[in-house]
C-alpha positions in Angstrom: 0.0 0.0 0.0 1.1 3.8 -0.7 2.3 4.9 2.5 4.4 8.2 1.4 3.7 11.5 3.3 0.8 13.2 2.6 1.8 16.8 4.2 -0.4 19.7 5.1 0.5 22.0 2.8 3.6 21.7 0.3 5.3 24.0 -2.0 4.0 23.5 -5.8 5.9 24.5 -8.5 4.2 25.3 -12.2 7.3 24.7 -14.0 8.4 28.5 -15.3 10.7 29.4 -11.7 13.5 27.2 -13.0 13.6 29.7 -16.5 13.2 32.8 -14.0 15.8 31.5 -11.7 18.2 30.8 -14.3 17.7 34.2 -15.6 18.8 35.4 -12.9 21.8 33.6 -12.6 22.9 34.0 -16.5 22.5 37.8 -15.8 23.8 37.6 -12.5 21.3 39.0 -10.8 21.3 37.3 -7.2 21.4 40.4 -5.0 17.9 41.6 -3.3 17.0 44.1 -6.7 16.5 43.1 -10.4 14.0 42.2 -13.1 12.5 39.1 -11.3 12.1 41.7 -8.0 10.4 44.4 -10.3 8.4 41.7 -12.3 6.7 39.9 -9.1 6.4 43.3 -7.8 4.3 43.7 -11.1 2.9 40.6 -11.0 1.5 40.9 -7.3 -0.2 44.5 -8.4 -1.9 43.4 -11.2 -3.7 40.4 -9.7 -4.7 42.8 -6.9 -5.4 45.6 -8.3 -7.4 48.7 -6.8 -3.9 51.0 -7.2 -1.6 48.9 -4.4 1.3 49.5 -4.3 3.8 46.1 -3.9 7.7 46.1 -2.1 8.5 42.8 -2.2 10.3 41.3 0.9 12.3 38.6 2.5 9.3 37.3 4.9 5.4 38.5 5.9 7.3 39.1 9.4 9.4 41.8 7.5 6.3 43.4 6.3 3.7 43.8 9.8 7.2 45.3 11.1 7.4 47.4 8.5 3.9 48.0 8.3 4.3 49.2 12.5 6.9 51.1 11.4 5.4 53.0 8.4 2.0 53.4 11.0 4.7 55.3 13.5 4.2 52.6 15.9 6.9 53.3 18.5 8.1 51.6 22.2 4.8 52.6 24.6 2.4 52.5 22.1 -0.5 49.9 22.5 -1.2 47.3 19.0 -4.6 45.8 19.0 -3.8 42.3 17.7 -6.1 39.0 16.6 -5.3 36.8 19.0 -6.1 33.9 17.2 -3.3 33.8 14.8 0.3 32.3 14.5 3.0 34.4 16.7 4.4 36.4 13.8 1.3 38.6 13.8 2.2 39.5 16.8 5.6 39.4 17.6 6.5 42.6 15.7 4.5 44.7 17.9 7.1 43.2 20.5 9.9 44.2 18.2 9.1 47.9 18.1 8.9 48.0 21.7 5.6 48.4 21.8 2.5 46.6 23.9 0.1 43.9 22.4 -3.7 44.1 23.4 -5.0 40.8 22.0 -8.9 40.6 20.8 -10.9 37.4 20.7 -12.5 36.3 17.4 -16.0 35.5 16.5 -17.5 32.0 15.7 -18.5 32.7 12.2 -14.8 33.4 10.5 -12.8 32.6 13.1 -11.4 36.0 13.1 -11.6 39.6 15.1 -14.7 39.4 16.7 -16.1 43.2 16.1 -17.8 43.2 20.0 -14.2 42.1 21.6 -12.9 44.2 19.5 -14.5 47.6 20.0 -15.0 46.4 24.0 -11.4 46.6 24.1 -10.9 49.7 22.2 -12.9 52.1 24.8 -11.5 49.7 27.5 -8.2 50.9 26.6 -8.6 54.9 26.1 -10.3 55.0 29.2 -6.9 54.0 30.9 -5.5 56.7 28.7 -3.7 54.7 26.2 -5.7 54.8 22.6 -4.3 52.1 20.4 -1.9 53.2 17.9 -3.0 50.5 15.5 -5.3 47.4 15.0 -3.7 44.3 13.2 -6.4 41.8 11.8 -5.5 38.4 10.0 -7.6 36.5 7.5 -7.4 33.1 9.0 -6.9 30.6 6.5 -7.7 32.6 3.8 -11.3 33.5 5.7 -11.8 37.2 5.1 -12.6 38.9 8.6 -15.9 40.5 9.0 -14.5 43.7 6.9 -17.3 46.1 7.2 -17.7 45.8 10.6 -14.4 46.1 11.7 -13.5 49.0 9.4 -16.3 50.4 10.7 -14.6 50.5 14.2 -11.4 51.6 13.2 -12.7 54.4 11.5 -14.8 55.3 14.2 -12.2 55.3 16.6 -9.5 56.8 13.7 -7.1 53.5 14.4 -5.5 52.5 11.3 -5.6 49.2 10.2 -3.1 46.5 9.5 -4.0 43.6 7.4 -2.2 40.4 8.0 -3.5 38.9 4.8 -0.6 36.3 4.9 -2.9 33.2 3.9 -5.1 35.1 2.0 -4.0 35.8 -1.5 -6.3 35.3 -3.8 -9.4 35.9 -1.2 -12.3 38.7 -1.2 -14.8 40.2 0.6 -17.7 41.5 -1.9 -15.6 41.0 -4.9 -12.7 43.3 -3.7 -9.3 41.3 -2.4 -8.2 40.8 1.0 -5.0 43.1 1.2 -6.2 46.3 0.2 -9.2 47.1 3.4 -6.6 48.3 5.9 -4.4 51.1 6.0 -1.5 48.4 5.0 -1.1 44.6 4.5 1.5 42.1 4.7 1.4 38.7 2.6 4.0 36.0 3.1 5.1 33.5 0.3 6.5 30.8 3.3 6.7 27.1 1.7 3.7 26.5 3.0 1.2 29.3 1.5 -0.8 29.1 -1.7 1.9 30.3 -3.8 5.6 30.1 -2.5 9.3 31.8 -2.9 10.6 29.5 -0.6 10.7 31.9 1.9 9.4 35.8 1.4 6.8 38.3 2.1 5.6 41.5 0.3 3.7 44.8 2.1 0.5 46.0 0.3 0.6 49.8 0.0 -1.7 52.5 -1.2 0.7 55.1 -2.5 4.1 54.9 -3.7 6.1 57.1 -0.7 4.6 54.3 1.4 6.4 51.7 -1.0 9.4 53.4 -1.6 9.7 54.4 2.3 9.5 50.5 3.3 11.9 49.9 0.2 14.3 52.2 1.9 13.9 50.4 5.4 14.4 47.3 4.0 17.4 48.3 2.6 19.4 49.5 5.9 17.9 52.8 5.5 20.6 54.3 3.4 20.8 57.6 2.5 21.6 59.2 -0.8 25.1 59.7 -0.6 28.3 58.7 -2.4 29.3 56.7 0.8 27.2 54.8 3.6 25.1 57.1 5.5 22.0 56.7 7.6 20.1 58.9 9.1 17.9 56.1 10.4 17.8 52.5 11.4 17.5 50.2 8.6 16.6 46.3 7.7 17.8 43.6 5.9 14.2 42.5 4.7 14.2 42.9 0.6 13.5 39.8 -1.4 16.4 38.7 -3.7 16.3 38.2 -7.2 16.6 34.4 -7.5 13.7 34.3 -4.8 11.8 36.4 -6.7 12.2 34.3 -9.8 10.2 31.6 -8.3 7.7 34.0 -7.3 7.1 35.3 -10.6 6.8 31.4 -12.0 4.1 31.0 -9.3 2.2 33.8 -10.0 1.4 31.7 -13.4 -0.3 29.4 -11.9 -1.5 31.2 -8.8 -5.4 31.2 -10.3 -5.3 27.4 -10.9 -3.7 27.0 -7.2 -6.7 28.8 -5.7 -9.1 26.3 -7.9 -7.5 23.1 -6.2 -7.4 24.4 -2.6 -11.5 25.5 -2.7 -11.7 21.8 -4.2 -10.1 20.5 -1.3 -12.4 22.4 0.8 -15.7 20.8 -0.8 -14.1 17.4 -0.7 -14.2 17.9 3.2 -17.4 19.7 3.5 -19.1 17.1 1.0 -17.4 14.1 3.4 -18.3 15.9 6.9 -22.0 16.9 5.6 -23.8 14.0 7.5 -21.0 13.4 10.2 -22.5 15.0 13.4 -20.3 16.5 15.3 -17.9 17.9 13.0 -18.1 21.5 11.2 -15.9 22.8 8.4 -14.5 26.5 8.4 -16.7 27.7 5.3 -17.7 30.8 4.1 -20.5 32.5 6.3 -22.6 34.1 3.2 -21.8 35.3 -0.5 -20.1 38.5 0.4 -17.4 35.9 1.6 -14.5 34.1 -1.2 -12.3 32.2 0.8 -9.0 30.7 -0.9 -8.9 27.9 1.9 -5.5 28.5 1.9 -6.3 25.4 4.7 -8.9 23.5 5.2 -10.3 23.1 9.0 -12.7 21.3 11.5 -13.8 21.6 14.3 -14.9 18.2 16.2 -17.2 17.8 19.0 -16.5 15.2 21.4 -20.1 15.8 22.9 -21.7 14.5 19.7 -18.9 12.0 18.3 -18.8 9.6 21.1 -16.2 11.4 23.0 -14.0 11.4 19.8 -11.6 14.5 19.6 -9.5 16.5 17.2 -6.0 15.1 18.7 -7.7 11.3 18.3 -8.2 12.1 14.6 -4.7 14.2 14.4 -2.8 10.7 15.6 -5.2 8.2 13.7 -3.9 10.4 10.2 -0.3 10.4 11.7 -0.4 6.7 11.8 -1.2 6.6 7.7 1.9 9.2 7.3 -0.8 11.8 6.8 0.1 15.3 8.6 -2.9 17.7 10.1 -2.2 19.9 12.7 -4.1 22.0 15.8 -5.6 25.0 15.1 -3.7 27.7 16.4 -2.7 28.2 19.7 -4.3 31.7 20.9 -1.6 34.4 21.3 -2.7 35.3 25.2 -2.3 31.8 25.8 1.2 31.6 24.8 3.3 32.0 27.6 5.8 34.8 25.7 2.6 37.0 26.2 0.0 35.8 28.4 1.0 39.1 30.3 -0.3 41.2 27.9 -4.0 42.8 28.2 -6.8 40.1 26.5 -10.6 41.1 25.3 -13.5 39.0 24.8 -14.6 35.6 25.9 -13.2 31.8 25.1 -14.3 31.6 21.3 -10.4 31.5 20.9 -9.8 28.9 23.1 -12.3 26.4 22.0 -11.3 26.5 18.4 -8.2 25.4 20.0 -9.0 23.1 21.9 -11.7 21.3 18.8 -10.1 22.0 15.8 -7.7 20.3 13.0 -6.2 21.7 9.9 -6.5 19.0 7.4 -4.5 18.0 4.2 -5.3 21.1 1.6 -2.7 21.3 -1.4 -3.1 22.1 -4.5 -1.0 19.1 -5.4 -2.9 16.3 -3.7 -3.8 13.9 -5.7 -6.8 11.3 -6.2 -5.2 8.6 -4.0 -4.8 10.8 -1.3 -7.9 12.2 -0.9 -9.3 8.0 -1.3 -6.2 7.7 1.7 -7.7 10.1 3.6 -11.3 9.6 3.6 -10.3 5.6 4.2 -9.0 7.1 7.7 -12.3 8.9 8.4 -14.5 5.7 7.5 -12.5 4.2 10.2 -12.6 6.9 12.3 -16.1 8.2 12.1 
């Protein structure tokens, strides 16, 4: 029987980054600037559209720290942050010296809840310290509830940061995730729907916004014959060869986003008539989801006192990799000192759910592999 790893989510190539790659070696082009680094810039901007503005960078990290930075968030400040969400949303705020203020999320995306949200907002300016910025992630390629939470930040004039790192490709009423906030990061990590094996990129409406985080993220030099800098810099800008691979993925970046929703109605099609278990699916129309991943959540209570971790280690044992939901950021003990908001929605989709396998490159026989583990299972 096939027993080779069936992972969560692996890099797949089109078959164009070798010829982008090599061009940048014949031309030797391997420093962080050159055609490949203007082309996916290019590339990026066109399939978003709406006027952004892309710098291309060497992770999504690089970009919600440059995204602080271009915000003017500085050591004192106060960052509203998703607390449901992987640590590098977060851990930027930490890096400007700043204070995290993490938000629960809502049941329906998984995402900022709006109530926890704006509950933590007055919260905090009645202790005289108004949030100098709100960051919001679009979980698994789920858009956030966009209206309502602009709605809030405008209100309250907070400007807000997009962590659309696993949501290329998504859209909330027809318009993409990355160009709602103020800024937006997106990260090309192996793992995400298209890949330079490692990268990043910050979204930007105007082009002193781009060209300022181009200028950070090249150690802030100034215009001189010799090495001057008037502030502090980064070493965060993509290289060439990297971006060669991005631009090959960006060819098959439509096709990608086909085969992850397809993985998506395998399991919701599979799970329809198995009580207990609900897939992370859009809540209405206004909602396009790339499902970057695809995720459950499992009740024990109506499974026979079957869990997520049961199912976790029963595809383990068939080499077939799923993985907790994340753990909540004010549960993490680097910063369950910091201020929390809301109630234990959070928690529980913790403690009950499972990313399952999503790739665009899973083939036939693994989805057959798979669902053979949930007959047994289920």
């Amino acid at each position: 029987m096939n027993n080779t790893k069936i992972w969560l989510s692996s890099p797949h190539m089109g078959g164009s980054e070798q010829k982008f790659v090599q061009e940048a070696f014949d031309t030797n082009w391997v420093a962080p600037l050159g055609p490949n680094v203007t082309g996916f810039e290019q590339d990026l901007e066109q399939f978003i559209g709406n006027g952004v503005h892309i710098a291309a960078l060497g992770s999504g990290t690089a970009a919600i720290h440059l995204g602080l930075i271009l915000l003017d968030v500085k050591a004192g400040d106060e960052v509203i942050c998703q607390s449901f969400t992987f640590s590098a949303s977060a851990n930027p705020i930490i890096y400007q010296g700043a204070t995290p203020v993490f938000v629960d999320s809502e049941p329906d995306t998984w995402n900022l809840s709006p109530i926890a949200l704006e509950e933590a907002i007055k919260d905090r300016i009645a202790k005289g310290k108004k949030p100098k910025a709100i960051i919001g992630v679009h979980l698994y390629g789920m858009p956030f509830k966009v209206d309502e939470i602009r709605a809030i930040a405008n209100q309250y004039d907070i400007p807000l940061l997009e962590d659309a790192a696993e949501s290329l490709g998504s859209t909330y009423k027809g318009k993409p995730c990355g160009t709602f906030g103020a800024l937006a990061a997106l990260s090309f990590n192996g793992n995400k729907i298209i890949t330079t094996s490692g990268g990043g990129a910050l979204v930007s409406h105007t082009k002193a916004q781009k060209d300022k985080a181009v200028f950070l993220a090249t150690q802030a030099r100034d215009n001189a014959p010799h090495y001057q800098h008037s502030e502090i810099g980064f070493n965060y800008r993509l290289s060439n060869i990297c971006a060669g691979i991005g631009r090959g993925q960006m060819e098959v970046l439509g096709k990608h986003i086909t085969l992850r929703r397809k993985m998506h109605d395998f399991y919701a099609n599979y799970f329809e008539h198995i009580e207990g278990v609900t897939v992370l699916t859009e809540p209405n129309a206004d909602f396009f989801s790339n499902h970057w991943l695809s995720a459950i959540t499992i009740d024990p209570s109506k499974t026979n006192g079957k869990t997520r971790e049961d199912l976790r280690l029963a595809l383990e044992a068939q080499n077939i990799e799923s993985r907790p939901l994340w753990k909540p950021m004010h549960l993490q003990p680097v910063f369950e000192r910091y201020p929390y908001y809301g109630a234990s929605v959070s928690e529980e989709l913790f403690n009950d759910g499972l990313c399952l396998p999503s790739g665009s490159n899973l083939t036939d026989i693994d989805c057959e592999r798979i669902k053979a583990v949930f007959d047994a299972f289920f």
